[in-house]
C-alpha positions as CSV (number, residue, x, y, z in Angstrom):
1,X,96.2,124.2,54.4
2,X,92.8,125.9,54.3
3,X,92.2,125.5,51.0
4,X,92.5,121.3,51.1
5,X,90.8,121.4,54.2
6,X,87.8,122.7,52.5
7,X,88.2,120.8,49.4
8,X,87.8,117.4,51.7
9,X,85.5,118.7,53.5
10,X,83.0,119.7,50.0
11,X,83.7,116.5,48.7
12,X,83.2,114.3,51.7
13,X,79.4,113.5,50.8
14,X,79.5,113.9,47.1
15,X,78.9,110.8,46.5
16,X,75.7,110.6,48.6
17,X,74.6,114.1,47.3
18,X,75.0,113.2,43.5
19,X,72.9,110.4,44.2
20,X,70.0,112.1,46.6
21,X,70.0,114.5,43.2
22,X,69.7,111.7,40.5
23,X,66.3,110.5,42.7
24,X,64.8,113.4,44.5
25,X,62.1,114.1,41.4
26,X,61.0,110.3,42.1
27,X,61.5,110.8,45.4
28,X,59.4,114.2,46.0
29,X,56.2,112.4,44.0
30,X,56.0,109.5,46.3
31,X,58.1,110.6,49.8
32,X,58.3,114.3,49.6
33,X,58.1,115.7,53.9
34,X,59.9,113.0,54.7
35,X,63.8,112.1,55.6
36,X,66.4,109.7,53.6
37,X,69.5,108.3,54.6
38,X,71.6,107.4,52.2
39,X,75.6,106.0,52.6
40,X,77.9,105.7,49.4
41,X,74.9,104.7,46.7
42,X,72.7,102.9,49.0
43,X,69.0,104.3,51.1
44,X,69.1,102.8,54.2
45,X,65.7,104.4,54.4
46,X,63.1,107.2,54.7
47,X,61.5,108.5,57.9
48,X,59.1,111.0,59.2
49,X,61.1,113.0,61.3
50,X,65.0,114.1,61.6
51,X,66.0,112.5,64.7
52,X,64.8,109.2,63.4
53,X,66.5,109.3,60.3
54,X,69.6,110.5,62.4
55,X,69.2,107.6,65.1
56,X,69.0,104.5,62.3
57,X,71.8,106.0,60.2
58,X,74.0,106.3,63.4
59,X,72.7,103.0,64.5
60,X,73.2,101.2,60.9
61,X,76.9,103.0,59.9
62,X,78.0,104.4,63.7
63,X,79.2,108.0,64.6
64,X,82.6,107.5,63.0
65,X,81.4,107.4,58.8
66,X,79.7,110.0,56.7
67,X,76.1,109.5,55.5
68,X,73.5,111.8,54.6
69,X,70.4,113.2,56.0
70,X,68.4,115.1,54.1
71,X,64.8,116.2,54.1
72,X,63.0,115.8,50.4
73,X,61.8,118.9,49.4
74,X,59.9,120.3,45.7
75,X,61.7,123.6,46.4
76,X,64.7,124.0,48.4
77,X,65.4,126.5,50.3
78,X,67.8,129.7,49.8
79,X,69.2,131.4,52.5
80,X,70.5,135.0,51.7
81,X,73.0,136.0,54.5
82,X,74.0,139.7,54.2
């Protein structure tokens, strides 16, 4: 049951992730700092700040949907846990 579990789980936000990487080059020229929100294949929008971005994708889709929030960065960040 794990296994699946984590399978659904990776692939719930594929869509919007496969997107946010077929525009983030654009996207870091013009709007790099800021926040996008993007549900399915579609940018709701891009804000300054996380709770923002949070608020009008909650507010636009409700609590019970996926989208994405995600801060566009040049570099992202690695985390090396040990």
């Amino acid at each position: 049951m794990r296994g699946k579990m984590e399978t659904d789980q990776s692939a719930r936000l594929a869509r919007e992730l496969d997107y946010y990487g077929q525009h983030a080059r654009e996207w870091v020229e013009q709007k790099a700092g800021q926040y996008v929100v993007i549900k399915n294949t579609s940018v709701l929008g891009f804000y300054s700040d996380f709770e923002t971005a949070y608020r009008a994708g909650a507010g636009a889709y409700g609590l019970e949907t996926d989208f994405l929030v995600r801060q566009i960065l040049e570099y992202e960040p690695v985390f090396i846990v040990l």
